[in-house]
Chimera marker file (.cmm) of the C-alpha trace (Angstrom):
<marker_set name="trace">
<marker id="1" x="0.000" y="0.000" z="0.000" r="1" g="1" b="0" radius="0.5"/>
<marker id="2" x="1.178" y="3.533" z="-0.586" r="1" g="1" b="0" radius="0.5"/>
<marker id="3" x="1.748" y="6.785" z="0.812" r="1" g="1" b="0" radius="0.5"/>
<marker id="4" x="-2.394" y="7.849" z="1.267" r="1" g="1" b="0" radius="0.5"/>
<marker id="5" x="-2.853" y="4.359" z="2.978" r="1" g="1" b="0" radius="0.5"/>
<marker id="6" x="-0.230" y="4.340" z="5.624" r="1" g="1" b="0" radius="0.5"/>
<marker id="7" x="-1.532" y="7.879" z="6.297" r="1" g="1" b="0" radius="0.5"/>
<marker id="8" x="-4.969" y="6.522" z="7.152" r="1" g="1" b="0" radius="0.5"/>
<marker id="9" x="-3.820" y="3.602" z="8.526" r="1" g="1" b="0" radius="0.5"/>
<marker id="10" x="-0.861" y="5.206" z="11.386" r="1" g="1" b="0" radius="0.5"/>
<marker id="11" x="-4.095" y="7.117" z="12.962" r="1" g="1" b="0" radius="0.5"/>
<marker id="12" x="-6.447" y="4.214" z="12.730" r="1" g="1" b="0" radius="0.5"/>
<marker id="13" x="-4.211" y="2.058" z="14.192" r="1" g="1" b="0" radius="0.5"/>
<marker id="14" x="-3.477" y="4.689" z="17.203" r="1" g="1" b="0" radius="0.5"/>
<marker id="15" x="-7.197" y="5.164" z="17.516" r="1" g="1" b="0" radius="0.5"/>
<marker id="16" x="-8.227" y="1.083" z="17.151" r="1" g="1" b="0" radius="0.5"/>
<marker id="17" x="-5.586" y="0.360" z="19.704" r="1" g="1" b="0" radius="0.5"/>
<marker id="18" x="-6.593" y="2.474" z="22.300" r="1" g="1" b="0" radius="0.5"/>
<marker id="19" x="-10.165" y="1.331" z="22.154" r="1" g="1" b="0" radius="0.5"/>
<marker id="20" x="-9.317" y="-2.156" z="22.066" r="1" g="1" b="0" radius="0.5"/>
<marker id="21" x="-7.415" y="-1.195" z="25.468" r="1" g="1" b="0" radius="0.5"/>
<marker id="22" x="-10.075" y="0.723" z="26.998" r="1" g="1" b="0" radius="0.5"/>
<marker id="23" x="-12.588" y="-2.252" z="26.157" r="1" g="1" b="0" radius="0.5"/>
<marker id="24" x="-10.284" y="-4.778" z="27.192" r="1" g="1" b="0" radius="0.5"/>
<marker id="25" x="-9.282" y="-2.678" z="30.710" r="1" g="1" b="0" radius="0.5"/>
<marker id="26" x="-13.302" y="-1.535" z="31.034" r="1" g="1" b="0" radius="0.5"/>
<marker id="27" x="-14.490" y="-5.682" z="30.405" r="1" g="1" b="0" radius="0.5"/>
<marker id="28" x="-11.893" y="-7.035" z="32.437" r="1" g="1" b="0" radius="0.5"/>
<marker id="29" x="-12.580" y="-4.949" z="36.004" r="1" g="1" b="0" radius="0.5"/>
<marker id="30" x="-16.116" y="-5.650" z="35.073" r="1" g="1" b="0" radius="0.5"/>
<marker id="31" x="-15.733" y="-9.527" z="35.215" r="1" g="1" b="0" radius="0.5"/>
<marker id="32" x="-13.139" y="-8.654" z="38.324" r="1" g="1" b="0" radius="0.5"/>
<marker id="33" x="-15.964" y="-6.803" z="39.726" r="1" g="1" b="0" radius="0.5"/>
<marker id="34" x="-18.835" y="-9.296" z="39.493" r="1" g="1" b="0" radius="0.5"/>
<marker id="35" x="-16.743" y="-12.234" z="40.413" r="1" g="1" b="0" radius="0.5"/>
<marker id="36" x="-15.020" y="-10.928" z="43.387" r="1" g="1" b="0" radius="0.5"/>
<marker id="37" x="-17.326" y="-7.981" z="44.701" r="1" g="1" b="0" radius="0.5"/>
<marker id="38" x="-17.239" y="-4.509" z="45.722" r="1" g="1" b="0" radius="0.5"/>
<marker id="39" x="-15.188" y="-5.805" z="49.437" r="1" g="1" b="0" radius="0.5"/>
<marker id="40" x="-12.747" y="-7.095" z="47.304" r="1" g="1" b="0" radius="0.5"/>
<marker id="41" x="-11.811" y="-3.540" z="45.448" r="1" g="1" b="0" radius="0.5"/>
<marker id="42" x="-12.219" y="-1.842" z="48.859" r="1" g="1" b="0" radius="0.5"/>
<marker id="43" x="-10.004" y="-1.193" z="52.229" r="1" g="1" b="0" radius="0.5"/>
<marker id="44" x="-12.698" y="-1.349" z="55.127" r="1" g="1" b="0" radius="0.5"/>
<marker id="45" x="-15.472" y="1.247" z="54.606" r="1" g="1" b="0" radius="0.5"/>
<marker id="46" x="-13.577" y="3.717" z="52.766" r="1" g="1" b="0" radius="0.5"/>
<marker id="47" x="-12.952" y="4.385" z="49.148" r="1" g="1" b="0" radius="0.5"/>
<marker id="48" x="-9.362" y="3.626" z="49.344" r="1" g="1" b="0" radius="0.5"/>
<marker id="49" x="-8.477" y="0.972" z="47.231" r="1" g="1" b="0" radius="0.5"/>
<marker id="50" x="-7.158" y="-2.626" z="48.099" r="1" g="1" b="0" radius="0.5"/>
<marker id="51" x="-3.443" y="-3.955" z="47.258" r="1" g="1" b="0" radius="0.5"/>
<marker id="52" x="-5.131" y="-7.059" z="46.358" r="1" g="1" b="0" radius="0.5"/>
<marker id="53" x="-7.361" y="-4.739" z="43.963" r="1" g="1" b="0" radius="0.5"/>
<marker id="54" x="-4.637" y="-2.331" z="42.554" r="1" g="1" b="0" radius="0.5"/>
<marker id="55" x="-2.437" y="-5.578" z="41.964" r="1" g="1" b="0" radius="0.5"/>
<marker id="56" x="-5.548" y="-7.486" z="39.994" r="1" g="1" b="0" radius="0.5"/>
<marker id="57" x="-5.610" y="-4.215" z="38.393" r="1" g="1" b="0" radius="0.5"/>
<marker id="58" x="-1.909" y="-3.940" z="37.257" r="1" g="1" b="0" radius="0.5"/>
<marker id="59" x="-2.830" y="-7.772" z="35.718" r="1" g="1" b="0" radius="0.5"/>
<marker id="60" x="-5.631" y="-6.415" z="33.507" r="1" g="1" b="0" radius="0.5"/>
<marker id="61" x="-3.708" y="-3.377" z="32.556" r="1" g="1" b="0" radius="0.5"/>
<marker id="62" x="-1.099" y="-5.262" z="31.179" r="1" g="1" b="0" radius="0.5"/>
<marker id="63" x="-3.405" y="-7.517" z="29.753" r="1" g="1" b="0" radius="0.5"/>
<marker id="64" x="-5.228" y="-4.805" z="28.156" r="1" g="1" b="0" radius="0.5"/>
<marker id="65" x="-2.632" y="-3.019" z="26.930" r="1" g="1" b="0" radius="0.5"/>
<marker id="66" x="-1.048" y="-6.132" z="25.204" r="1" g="1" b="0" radius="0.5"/>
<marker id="67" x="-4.354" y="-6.364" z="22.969" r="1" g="1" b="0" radius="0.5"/>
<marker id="68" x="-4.265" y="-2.047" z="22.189" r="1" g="1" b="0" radius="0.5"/>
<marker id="69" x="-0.542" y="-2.813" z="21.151" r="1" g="1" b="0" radius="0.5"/>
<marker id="70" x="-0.982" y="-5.933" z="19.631" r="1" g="1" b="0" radius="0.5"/>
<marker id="71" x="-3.922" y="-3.948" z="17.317" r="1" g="1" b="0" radius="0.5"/>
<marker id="72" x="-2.350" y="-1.227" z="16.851" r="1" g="1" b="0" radius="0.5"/>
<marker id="73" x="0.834" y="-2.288" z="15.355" r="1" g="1" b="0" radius="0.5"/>
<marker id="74" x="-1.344" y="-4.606" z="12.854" r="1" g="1" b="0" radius="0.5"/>
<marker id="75" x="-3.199" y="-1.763" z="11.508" r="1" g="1" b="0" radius="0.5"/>
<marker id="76" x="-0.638" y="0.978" z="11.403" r="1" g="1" b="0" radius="0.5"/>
<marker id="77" x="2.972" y="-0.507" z="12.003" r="1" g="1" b="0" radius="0.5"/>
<marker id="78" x="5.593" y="0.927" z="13.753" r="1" g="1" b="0" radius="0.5"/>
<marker id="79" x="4.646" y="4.312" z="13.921" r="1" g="1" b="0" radius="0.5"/>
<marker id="80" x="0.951" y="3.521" z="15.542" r="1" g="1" b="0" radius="0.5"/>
<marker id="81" x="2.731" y="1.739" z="18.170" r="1" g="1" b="0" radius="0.5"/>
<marker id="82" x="5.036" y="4.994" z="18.936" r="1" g="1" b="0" radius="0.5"/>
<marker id="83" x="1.815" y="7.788" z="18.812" r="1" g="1" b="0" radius="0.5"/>
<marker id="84" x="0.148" y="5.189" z="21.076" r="1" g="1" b="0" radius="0.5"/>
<marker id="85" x="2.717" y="5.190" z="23.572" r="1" g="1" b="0" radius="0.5"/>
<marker id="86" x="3.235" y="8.789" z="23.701" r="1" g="1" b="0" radius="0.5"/>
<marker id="87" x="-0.435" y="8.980" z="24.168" r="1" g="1" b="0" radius="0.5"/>
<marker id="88" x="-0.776" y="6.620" z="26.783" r="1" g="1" b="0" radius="0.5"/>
<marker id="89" x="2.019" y="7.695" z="28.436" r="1" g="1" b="0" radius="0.5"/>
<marker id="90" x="1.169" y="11.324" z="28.743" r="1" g="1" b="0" radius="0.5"/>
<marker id="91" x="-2.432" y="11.054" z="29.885" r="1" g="1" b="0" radius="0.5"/>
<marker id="92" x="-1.074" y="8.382" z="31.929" r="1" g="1" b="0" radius="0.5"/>
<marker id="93" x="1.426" y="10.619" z="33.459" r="1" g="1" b="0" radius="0.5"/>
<marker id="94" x="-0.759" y="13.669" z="33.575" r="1" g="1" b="0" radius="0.5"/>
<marker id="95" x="-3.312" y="11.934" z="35.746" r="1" g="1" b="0" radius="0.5"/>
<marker id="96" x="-0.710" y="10.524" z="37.454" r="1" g="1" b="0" radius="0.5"/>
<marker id="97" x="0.740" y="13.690" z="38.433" r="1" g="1" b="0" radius="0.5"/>
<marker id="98" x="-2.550" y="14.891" z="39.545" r="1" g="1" b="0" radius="0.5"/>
<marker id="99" x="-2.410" y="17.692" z="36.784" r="1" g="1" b="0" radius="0.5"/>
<marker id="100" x="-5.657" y="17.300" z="35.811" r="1" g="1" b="0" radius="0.5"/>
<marker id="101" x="-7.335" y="18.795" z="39.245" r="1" g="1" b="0" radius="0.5"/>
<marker id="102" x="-10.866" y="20.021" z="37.706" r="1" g="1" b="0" radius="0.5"/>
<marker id="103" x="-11.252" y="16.544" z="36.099" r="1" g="1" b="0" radius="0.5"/>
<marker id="104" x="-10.558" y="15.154" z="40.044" r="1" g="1" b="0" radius="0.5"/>
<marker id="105" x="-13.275" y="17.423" z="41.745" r="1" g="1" b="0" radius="0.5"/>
<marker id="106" x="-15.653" y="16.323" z="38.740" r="1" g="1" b="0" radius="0.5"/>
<marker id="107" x="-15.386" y="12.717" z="39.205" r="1" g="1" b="0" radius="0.5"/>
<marker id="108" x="-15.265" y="12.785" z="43.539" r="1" g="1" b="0" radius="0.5"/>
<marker id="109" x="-18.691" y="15.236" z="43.047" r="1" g="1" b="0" radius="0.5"/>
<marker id="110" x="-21.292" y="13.478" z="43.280" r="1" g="1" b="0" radius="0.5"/>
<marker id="111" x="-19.589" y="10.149" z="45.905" r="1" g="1" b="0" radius="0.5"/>
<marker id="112" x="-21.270" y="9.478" z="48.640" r="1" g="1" b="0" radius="0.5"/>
<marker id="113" x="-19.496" y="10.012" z="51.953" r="1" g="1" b="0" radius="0.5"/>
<marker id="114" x="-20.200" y="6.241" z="52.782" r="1" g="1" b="0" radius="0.5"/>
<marker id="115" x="-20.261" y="3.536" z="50.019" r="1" g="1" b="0" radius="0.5"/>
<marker id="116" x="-23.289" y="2.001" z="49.483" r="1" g="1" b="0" radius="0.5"/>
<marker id="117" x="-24.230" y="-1.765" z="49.120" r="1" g="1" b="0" radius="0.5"/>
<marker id="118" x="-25.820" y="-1.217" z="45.480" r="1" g="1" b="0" radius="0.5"/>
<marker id="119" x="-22.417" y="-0.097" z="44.422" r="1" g="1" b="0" radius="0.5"/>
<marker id="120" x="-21.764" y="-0.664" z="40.644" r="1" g="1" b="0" radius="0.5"/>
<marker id="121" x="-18.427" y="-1.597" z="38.846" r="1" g="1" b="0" radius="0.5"/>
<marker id="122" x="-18.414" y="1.381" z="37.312" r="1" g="1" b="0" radius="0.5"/>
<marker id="123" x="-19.079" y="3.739" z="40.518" r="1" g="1" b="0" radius="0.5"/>
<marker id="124" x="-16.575" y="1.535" z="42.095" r="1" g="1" b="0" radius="0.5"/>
<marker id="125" x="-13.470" y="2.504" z="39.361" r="1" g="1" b="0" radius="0.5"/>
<marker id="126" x="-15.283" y="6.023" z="39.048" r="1" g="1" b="0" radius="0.5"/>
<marker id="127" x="-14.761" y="6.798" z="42.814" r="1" g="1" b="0" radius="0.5"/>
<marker id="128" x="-11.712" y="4.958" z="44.396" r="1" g="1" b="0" radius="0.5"/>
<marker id="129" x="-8.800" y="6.669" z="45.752" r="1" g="1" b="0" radius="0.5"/>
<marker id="130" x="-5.768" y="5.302" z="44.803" r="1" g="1" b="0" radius="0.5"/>
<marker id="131" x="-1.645" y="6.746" z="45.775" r="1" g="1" b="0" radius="0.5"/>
<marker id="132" x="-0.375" y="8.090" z="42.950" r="1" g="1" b="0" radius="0.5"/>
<marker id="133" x="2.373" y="5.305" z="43.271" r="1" g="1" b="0" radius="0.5"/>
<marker id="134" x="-0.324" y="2.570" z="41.992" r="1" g="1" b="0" radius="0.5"/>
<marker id="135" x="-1.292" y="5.236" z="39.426" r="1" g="1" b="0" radius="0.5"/>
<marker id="136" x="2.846" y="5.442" z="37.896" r="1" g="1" b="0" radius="0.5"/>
<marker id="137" x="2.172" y="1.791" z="37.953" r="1" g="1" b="0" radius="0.5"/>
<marker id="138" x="-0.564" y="1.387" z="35.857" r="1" g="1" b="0" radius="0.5"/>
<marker id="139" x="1.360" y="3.852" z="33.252" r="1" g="1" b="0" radius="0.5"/>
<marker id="140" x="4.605" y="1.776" z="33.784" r="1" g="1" b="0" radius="0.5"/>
<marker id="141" x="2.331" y="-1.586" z="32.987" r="1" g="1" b="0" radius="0.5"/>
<marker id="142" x="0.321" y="0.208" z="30.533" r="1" g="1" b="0" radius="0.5"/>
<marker id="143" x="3.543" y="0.956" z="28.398" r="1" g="1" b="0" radius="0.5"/>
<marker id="144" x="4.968" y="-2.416" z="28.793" r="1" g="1" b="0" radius="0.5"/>
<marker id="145" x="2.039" y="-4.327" z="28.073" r="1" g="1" b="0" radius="0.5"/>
<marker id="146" x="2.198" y="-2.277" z="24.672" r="1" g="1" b="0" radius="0.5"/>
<marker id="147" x="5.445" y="-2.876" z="23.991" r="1" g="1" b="0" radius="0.5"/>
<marker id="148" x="4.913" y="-6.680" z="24.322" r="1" g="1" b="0" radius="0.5"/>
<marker id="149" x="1.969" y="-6.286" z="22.223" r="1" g="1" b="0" radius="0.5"/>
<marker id="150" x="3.380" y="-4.665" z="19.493" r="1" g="1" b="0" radius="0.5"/>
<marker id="151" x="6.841" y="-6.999" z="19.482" r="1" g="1" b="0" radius="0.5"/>
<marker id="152" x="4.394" y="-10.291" z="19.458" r="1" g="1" b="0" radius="0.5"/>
<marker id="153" x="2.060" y="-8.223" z="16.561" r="1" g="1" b="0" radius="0.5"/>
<marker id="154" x="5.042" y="-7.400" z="14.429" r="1" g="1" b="0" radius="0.5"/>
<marker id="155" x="6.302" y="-11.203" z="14.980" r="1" g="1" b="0" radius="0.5"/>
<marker id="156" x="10.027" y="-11.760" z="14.457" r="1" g="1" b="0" radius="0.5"/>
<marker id="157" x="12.578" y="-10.486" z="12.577" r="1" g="1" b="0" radius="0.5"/>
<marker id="158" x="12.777" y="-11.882" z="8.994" r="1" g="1" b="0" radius="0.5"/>
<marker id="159" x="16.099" y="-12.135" z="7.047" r="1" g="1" b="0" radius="0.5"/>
<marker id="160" x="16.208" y="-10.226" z="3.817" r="1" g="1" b="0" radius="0.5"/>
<marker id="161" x="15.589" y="-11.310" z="0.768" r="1" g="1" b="0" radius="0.5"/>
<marker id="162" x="19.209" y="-11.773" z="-0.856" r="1" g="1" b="0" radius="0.5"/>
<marker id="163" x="18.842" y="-10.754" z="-4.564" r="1" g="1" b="0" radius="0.5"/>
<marker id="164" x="20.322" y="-13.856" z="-6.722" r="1" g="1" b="0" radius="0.5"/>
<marker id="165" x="22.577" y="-12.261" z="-9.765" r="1" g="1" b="0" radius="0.5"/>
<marker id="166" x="23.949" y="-13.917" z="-11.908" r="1" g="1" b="0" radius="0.5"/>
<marker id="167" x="27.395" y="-13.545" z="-12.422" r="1" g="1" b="0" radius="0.5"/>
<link id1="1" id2="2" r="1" g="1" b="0" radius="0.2"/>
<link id1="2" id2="3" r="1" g="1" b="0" radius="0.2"/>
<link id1="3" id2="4" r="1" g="1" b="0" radius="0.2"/>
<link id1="4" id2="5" r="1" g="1" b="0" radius="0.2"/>
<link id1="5" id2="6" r="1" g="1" b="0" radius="0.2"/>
<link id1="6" id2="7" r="1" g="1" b="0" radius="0.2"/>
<link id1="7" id2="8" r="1" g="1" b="0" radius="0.2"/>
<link id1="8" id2="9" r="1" g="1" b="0" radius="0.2"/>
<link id1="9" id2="10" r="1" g="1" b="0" radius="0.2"/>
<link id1="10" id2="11" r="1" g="1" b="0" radius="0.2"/>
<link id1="11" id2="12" r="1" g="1" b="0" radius="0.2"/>
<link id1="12" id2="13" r="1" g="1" b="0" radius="0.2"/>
<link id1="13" id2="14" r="1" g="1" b="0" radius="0.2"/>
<link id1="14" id2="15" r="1" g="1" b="0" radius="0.2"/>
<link id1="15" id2="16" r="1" g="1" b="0" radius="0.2"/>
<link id1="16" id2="17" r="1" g="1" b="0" radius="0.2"/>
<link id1="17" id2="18" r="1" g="1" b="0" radius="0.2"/>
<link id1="18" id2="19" r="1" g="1" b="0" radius="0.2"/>
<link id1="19" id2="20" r="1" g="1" b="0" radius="0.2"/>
<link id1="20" id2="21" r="1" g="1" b="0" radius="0.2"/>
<link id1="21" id2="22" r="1" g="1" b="0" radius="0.2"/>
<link id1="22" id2="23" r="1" g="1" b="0" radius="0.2"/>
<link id1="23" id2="24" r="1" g="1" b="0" radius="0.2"/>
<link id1="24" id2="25" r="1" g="1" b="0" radius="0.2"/>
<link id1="25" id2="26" r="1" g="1" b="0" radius="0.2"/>
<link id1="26" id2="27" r="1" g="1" b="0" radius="0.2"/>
<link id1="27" id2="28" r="1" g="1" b="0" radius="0.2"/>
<link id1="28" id2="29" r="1" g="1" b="0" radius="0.2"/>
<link id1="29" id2="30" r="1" g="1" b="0" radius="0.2"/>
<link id1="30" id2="31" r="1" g="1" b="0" radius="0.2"/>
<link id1="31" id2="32" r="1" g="1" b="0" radius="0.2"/>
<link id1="32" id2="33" r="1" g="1" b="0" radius="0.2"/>
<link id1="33" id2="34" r="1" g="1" b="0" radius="0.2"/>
<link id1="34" id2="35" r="1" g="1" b="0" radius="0.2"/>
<link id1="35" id2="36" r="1" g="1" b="0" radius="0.2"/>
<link id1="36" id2="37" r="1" g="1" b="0" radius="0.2"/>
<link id1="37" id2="38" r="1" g="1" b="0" radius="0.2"/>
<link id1="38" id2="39" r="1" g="1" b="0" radius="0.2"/>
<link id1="39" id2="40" r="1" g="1" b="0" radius="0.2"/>
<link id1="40" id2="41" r="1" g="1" b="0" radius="0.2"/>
<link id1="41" id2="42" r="1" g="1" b="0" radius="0.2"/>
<link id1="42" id2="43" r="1" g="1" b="0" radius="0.2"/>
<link id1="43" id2="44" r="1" g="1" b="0" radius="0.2"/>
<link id1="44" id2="45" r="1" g="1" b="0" radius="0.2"/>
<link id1="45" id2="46" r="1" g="1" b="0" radius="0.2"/>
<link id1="46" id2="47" r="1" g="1" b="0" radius="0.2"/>
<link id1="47" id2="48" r="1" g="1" b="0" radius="0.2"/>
<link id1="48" id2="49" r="1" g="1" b="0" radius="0.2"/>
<link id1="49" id2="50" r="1" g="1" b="0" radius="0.2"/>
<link id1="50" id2="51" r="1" g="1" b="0" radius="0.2"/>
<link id1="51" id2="52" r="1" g="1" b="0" radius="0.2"/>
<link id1="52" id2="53" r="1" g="1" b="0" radius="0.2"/>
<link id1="53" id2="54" r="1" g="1" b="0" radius="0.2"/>
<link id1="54" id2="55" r="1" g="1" b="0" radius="0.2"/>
<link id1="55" id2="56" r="1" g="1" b="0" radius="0.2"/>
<link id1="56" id2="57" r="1" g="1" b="0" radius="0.2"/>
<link id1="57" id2="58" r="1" g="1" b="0" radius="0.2"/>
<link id1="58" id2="59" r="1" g="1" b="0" radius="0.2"/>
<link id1="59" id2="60" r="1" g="1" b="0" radius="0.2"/>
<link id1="60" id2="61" r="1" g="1" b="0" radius="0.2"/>
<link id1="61" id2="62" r="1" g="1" b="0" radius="0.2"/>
<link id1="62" id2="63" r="1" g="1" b="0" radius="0.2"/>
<link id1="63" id2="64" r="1" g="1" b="0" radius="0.2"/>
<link id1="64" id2="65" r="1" g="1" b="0" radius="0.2"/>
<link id1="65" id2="66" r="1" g="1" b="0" radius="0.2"/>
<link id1="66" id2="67" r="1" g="1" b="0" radius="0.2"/>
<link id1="67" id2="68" r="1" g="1" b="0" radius="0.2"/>
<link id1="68" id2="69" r="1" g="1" b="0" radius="0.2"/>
<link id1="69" id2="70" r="1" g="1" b="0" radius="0.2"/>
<link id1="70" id2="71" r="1" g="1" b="0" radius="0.2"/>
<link id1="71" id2="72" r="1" g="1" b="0" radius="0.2"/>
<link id1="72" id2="73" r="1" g="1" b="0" radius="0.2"/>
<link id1="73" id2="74" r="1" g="1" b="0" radius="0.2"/>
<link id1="74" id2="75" r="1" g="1" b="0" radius="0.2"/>
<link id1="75" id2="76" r="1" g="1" b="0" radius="0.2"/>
<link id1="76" id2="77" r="1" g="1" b="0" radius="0.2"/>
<link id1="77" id2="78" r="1" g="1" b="0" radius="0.2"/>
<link id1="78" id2="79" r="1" g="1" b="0" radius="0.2"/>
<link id1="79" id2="80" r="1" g="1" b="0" radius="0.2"/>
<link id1="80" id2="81" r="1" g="1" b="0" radius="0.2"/>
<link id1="81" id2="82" r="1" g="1" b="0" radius="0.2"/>
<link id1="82" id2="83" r="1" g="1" b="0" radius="0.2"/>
<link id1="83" id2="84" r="1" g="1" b="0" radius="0.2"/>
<link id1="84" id2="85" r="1" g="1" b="0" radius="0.2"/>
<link id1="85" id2="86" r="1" g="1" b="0" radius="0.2"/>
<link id1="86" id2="87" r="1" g="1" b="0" radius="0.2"/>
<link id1="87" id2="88" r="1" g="1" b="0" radius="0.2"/>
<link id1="88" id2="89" r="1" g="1" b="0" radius="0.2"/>
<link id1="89" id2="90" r="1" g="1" b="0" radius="0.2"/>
<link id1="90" id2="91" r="1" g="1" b="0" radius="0.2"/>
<link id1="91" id2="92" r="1" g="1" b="0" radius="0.2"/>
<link id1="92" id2="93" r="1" g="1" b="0" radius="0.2"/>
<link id1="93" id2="94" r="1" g="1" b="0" radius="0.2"/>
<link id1="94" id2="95" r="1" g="1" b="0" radius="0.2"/>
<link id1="95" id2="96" r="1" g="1" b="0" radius="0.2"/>
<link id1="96" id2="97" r="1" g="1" b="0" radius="0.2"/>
<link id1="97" id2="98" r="1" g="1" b="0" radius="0.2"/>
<link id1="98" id2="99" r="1" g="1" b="0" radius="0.2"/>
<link id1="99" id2="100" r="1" g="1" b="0" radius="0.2"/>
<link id1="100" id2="101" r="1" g="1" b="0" radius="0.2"/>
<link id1="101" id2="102" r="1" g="1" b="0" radius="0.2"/>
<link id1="102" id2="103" r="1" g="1" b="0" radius="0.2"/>
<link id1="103" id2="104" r="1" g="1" b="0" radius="0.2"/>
<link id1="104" id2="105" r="1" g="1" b="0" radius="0.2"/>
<link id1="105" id2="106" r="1" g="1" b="0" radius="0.2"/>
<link id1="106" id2="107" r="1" g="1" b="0" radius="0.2"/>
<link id1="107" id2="108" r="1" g="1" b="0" radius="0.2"/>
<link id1="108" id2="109" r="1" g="1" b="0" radius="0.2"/>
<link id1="109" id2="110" r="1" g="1" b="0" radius="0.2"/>
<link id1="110" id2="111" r="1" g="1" b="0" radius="0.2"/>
<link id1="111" id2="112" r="1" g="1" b="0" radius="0.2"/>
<link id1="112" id2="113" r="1" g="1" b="0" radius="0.2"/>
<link id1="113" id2="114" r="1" g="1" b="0" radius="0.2"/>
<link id1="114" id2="115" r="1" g="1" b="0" radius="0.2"/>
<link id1="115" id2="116" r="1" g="1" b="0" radius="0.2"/>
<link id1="116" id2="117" r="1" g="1" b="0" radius="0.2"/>
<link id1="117" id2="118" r="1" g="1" b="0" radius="0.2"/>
<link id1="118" id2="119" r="1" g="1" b="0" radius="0.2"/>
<link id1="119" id2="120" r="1" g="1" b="0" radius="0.2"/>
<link id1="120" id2="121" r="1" g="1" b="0" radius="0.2"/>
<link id1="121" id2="122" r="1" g="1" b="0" radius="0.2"/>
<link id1="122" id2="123" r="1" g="1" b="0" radius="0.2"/>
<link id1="123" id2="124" r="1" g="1" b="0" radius="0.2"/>
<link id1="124" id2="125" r="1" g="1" b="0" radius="0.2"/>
<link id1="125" id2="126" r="1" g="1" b="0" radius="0.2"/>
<link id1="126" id2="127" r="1" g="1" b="0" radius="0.2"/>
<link id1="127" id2="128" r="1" g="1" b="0" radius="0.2"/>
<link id1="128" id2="129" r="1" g="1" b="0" radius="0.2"/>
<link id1="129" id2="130" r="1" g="1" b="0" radius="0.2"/>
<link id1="130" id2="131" r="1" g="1" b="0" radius="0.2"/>
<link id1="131" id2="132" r="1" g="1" b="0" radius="0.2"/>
<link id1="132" id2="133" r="1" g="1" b="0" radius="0.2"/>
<link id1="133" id2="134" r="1" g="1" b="0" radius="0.2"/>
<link id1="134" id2="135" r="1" g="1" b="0" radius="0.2"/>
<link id1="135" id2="136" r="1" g="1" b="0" radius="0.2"/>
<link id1="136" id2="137" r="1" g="1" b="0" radius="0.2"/>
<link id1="137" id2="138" r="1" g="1" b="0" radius="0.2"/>
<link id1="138" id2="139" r="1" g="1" b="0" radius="0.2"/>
<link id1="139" id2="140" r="1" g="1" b="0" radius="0.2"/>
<link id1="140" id2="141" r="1" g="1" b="0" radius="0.2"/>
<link id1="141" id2="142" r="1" g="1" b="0" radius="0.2"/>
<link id1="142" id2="143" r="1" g="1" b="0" radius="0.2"/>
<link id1="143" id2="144" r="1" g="1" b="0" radius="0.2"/>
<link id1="144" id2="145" r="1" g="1" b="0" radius="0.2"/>
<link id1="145" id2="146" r="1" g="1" b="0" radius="0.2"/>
<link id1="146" id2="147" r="1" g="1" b="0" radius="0.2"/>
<link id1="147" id2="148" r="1" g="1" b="0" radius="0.2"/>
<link id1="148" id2="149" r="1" g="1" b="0" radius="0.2"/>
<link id1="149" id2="150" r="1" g="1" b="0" radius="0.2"/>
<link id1="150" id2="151" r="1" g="1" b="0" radius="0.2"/>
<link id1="151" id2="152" r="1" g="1" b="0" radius="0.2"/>
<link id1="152" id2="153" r="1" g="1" b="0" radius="0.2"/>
<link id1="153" id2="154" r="1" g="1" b="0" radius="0.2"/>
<link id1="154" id2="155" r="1" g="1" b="0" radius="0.2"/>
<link id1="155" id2="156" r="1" g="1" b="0" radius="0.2"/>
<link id1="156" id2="157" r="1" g="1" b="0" radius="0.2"/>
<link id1="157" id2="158" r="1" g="1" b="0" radius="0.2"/>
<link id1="158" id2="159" r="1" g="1" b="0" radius="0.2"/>
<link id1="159" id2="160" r="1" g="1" b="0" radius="0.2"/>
<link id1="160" id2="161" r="1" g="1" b="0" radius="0.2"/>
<link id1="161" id2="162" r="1" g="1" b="0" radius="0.2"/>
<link id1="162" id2="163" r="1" g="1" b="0" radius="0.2"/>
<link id1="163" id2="164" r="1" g="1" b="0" radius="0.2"/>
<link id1="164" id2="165" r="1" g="1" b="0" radius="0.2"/>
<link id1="165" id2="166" r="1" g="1" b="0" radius="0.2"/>
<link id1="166" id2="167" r="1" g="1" b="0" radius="0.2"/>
</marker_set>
C-alpha cells in the first residue's frame, strides 16, 4: 500500500488500539468486579483501594494493553505503536501527576461520603482513591504491556531477501 494508505492507517491504528485497550481494561474490572465484589476492590469502609485490587488491576492493565498494542501495530505498524505510547504515556502521566485537578473534583462530586451496598463496577473505578504510586504503575504496565503487544504483533525479525545475480 502507498503513501495515502499508511496515512490513514498510522491514525487508525493509534485510535483502534486504544479502544481495544479501553474495552479490554473496562471488560476485564467488570468480570473482576462481578466475580469478586465490591469488598474485594475496597479497604474497610472507605474508598481507598485494596493492594489485592490495585495488583488485579496492574494484571488487567497489562493484559489490556497487550491487545491495544498488539492492534495497533497490525493496523498501522511501527509508527501507531510509537503515537500510542506517547499517548498513553502522557495522559497516563498527567493523571498521574494529579495535573488534571478540575477533572478530580468532577469525578469525587457526586460520591457518597459512605459507600453504598448497590455499588456498581463502574461507581466503584469512578470513585476509588488510589496513591499516585499505583497510578505510575498502571502507566509503567500500561507501556509495557504495549510494547509486548506490538513486538508479538510485528512477529520476528525476517532475514532479507538476498537478490540472486547472476554472475
Amino acid at each position: 500500500m502507498g503513501c495515502i494508505g499508511t496515512l490513514f492507517r498510522i491514525p487508525l491504528g493509534v485510535m483502534l488500539g486504544y479502544i481495544v485497550m479501553a474495552v479490554a481494561l473496562f471488560a476485564g474490572l467488570a468480570a473482576v468486579f462481578a466475580f469478586a465484589g465490591a469488598e474485594f476492590f475496597f479497604e474497610g469502609d472507605g474508598w481507598v483501594g485494596s493492594e489485592k485490587f490495585l495488583l488485579t488491576t496492574l494484571g488487567v492493565t497489562a493484559v489490556a494493553a497487550f491487545l491495544g498494542g498488539f492492534t495497533a501495530v497490525r493496523i498501522g505498524g511501527t509508527m501507531s505503536i510509537l503515537l500510542l505510547c506517547l499517548l498513553v504515556g502522557g495522559l497516563g502521566s498527567l493523571s498521574a501527576m494529579r495535573m488534571i485537578g478540575k477533572a478530580e473534583e468532577f469525578r469525587l462530586k457526586e460520591r457518597p461520603e459512605a459507600r453504598p451496598d448497590n455499588l456498581g463496577p463502574l461507581q466503584a473505578v469512578w470513585w476509588s482513591e488510589n496513591t499516585s504510586m499505583w497510578e505510575w504503575g498502571n502507566v509503567a504496565m500500561s507501556l509495557a504491556g504495549l510494547a509486548v503487544g506490538a513486538a508479538v504483533g510485528k512477529g520476528a525479525p525476517r532475514e532479507p531477501k538476498r537478490s540472486s545475480s547472476k554472475e
